[in-house]
C-alpha positions in Angstrom: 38.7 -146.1 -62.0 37.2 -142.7 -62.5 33.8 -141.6 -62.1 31.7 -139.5 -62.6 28.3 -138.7 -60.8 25.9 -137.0 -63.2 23.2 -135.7 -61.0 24.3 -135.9 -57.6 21.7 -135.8 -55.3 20.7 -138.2 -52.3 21.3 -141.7 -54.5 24.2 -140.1 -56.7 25.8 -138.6 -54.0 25.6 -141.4 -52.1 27.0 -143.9 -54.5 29.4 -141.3 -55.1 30.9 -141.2 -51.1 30.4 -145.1 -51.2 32.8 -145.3 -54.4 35.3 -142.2 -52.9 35.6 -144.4 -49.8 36.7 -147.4 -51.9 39.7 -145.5 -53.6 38.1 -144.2 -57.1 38.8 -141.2 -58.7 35.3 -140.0 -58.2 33.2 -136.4 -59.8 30.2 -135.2 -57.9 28.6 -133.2 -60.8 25.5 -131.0 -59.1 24.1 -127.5 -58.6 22.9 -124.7 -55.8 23.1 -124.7 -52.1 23.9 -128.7 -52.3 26.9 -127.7 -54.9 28.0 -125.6 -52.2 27.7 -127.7 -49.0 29.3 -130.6 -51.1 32.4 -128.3 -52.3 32.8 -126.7 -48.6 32.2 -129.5 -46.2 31.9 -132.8 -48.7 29.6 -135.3 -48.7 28.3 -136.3 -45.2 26.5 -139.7 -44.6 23.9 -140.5 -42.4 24.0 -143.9 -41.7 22.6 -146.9 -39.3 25.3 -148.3 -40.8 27.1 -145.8 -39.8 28.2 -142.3 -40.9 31.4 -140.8 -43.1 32.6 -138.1 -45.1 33.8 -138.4 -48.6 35.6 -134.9 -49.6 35.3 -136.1 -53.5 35.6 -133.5 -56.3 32.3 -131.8 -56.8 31.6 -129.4 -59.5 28.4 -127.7 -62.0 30.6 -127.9 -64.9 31.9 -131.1 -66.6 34.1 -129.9 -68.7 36.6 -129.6 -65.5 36.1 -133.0 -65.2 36.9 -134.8 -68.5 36.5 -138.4 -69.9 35.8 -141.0 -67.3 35.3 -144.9 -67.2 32.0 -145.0 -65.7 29.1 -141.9 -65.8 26.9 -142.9 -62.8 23.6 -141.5 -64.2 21.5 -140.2 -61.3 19.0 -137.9 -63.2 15.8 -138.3 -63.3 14.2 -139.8 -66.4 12.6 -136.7 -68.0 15.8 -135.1 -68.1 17.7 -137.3 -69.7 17.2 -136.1 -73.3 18.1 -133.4 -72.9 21.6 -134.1 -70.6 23.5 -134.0 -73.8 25.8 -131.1 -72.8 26.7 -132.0 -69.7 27.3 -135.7 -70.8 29.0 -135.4 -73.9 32.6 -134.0 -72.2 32.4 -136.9 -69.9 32.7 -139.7 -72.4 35.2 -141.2 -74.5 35.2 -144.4 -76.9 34.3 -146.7 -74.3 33.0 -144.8 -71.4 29.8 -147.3 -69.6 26.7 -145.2 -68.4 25.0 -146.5 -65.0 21.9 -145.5 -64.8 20.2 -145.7 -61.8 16.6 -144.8 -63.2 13.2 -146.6 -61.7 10.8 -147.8 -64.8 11.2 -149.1 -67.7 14.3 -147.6 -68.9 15.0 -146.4 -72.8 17.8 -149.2 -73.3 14.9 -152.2 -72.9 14.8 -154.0 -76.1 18.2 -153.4 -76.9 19.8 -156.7 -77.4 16.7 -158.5 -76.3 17.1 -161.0 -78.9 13.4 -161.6 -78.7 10.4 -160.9 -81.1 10.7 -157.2 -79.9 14.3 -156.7 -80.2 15.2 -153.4 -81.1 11.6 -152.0 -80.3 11.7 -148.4 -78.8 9.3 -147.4 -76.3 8.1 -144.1 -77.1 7.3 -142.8 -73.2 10.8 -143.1 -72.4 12.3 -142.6 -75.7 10.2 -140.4 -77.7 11.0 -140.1 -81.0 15.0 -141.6 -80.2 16.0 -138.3 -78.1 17.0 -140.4 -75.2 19.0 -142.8 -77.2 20.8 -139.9 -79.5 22.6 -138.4 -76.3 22.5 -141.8 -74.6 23.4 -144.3 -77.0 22.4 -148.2 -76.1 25.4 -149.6 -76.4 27.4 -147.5 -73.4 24.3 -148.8 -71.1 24.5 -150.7 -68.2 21.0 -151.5 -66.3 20.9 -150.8 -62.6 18.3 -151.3 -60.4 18.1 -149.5 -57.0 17.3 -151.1 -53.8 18.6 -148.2 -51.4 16.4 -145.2 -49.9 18.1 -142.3 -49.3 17.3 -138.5 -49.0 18.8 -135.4 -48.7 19.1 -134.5 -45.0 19.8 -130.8 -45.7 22.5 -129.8 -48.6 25.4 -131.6 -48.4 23.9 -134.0 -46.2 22.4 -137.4 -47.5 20.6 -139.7 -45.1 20.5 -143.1 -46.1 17.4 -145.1 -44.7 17.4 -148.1 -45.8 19.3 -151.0 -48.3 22.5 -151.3 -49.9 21.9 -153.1 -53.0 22.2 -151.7 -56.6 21.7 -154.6 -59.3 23.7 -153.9 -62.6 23.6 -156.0 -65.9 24.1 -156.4 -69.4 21.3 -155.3 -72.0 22.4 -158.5 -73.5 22.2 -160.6 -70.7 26.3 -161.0 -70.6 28.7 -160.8 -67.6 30.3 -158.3 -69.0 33.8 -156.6 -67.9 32.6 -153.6 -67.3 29.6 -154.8 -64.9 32.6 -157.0 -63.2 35.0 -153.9 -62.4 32.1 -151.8 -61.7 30.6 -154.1 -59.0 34.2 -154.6 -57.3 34.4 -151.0 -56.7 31.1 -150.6 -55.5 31.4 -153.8 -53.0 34.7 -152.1 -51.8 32.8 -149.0 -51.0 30.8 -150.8 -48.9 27.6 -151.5 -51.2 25.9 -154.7 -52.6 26.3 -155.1 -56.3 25.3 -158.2 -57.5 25.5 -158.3 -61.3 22.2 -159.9 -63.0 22.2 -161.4 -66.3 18.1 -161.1 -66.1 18.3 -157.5 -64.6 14.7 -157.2 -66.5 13.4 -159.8 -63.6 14.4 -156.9 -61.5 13.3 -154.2 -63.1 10.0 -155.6 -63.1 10.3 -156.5 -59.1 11.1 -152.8 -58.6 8.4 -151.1 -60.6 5.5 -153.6 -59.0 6.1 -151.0 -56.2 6.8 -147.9 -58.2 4.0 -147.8 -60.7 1.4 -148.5 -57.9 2.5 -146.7 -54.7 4.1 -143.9 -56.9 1.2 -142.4 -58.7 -1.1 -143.1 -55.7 0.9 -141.4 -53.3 1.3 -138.4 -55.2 -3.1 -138.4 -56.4 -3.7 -139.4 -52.1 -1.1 -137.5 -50.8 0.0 -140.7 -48.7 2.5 -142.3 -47.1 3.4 -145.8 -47.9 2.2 -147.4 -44.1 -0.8 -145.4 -44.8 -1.7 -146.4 -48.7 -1.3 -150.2 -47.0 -3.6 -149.6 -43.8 -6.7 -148.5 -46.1 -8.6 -151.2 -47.2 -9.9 -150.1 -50.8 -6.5 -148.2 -51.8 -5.2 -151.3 -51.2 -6.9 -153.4 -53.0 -6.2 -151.0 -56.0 -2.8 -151.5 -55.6 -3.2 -155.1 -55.4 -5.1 -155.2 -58.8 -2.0 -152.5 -59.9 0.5 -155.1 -59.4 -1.3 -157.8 -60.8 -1.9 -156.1 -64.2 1.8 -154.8 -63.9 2.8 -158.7 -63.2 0.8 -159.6 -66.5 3.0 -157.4 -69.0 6.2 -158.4 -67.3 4.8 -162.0 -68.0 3.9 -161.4 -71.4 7.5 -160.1 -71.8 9.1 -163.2 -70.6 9.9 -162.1 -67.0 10.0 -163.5 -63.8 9.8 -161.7 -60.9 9.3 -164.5 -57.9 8.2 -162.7 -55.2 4.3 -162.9 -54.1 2.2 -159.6 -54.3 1.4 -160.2 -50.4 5.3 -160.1 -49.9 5.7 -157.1 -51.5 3.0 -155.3 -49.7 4.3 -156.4 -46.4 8.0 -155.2 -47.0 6.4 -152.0 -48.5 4.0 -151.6 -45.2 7.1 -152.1 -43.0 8.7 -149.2 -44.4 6.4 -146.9 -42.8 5.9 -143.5 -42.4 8.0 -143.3 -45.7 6.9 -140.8 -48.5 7.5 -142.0 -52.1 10.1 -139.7 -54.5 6.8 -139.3 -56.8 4.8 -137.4 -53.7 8.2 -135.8 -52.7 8.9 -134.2 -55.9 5.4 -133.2 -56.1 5.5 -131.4 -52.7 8.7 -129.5 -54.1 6.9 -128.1 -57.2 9.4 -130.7 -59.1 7.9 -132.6 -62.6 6.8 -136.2 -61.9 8.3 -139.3 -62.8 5.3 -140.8 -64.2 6.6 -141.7 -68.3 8.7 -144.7 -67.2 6.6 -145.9 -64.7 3.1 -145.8 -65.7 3.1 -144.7 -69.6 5.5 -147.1 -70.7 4.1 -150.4 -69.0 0.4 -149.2 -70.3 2.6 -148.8 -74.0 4.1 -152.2 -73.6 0.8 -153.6 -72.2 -0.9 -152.8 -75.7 2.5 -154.0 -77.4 2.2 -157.6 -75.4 -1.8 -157.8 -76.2 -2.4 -157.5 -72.2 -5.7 -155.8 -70.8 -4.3 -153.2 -68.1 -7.7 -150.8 -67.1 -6.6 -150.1 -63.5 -3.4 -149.0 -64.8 -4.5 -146.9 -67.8 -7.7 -145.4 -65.1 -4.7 -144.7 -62.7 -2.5 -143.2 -65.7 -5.0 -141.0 -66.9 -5.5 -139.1 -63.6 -2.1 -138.9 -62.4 -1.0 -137.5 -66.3 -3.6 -135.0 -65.6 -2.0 -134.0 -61.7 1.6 -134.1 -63.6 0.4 -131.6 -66.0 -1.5 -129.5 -63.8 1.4 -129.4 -61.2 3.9 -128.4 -63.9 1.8 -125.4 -65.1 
């Protein structure tokens, strides 16, 4: 199997060493001081599970790299539209593209076979630029349960969780998801594949589109958004409005709000990618996570005004903070 890590920083990198380890023929694609460290030295893990080196092949230039089975997508949303160059030498007739994104991602409605089916949501896929240089078809959803962060270059820290979900846009157990999984299990990772990955992706973002934004407008970790009483209950009425438009959709996510703030309070200390990226002068995540669930809100008919109060303000630090 060969692979290729688009964007290979703490997460890619990591499932990159992970899949090295298991035997695949694995690309680190990456740039700067982390290009560097990773060429030199490889890539180090730091793990309570404990730590390895993976000395895969790491480059800033795909090209070198060629067609591969699977491009393991670790971008960030609002860069994927324009990834086009440095994904199109990595892909041939049937090459799958993992990608590991949090939010609603651009592939949703494809192959729903709902009332929505086809539907493009415009925050994550404005005006088709996301699907023209990623097309739907080579997608296959996966849904990140891991924490990880860049140590120093080089150097990826892994905190916390092994699982990565992957599925089917059309809900099959599909091939692909099968041979992708093995390889990822034999590297030492969970990888269950979900025919409702949606249920998932909803479980995920009842954390992100709450503790994201807030984070980043508080300047917060997650122990501390839990301990104060009225932040809180904001992110309470977050989820529950967040929990309505997955509903609405036709999802299940089966896991209390109280369970989810208690596994989110025992994190600790922990500061969210949103506040992270805003500490590093980096543009904010926000699209996927809060735009497109207000989007499909008004889509499903669902009243969402802690969301759209929360959205408004934190659009307004996104733009301020890119200027």
């Amino acid at each position: 199997m060969k692979v290729a890590v688009l964007g290979a920083g703490a997460i890619g990198a990591y499932v990159g060493a992970a899949l090295h380890r298991a035997g695949a023929d694995v690309h680190l694609v990456a740039r700067g001081p982390h290009l560097a460290a990773m060429r030199r030295d490889g890539v180090r893990v730091l793990s309570p599970r404990g730590d390895f080196t993976a000395r895969a092949h790491a480059t800033d230039d795909p090209g070198e790299i060629g067609p591969v089975d699977f491009v393991f997508l670790g971008l960030k949303a609002h860069s994927y539209a324009a990834c086009g160059p440095l994904i199109e030498p990595l892909l041939h007739d049937s090459t799958a593209v993992v990608a590991a994104q949090n939010g609603i991602p651009w592939w949703y409605f494809h192959r729903h076979d709902g009332p929505y089916d086809g539907l493009r949501v415009e925050s994550v896929d404005p005006h088709g630029a996301v699907s023209a240089v990623l097309a739907p078809e080579r997608a296959v959803g996966c849904v990140v349960y891991a924490a990880t962060q860049l140590e120093e270059p080089g150097v990826v820290r892994h905190l916390e969780g092994t699982r990565f979900s992957v599925g089917e846009p059309d809900r099959s157990v599909s091939p692909r998801c099968l041979d992708f999984s093995e390889a990822m299990r034999a590297g030492g990772l969970k990888c269950p594949v979900e025919p409702a990955l949606r249920n998932d992706i909803w479980l995920k973002l009842l954390g992100n589109i709450s503790f994201n934004p807030i984070s980043a407008l508080a300047r917060a970790t997650m122990r501390q958004m839990c301990l104060h009483g009225g932040t809180r209950q904001v992110i309470e009425t977050m989820m529950r409005e967040t929990l309505a438009v997955g509903e609405a959709l036709g999802c299940e996510v089966g896991v209390s709000i109280e369970r989810r703030l208690a596994g989110a309070e025992k994190v600790g200390d922990h500061r969210t990618s949103t506040l992270q990226d805003l500490e590093r002068g980096k543009p904010l995540e926000l699209d996927v996570l809060l735009a497109a669930v207000v989007e499909l809100a008004e889509i499903a008919g669902v009243d969402v005004p802690t969301l759209r109060t929360v959205h408004a303000i934190s659009d307004l630090l996104a733009l301020r903070s890119a200027a």
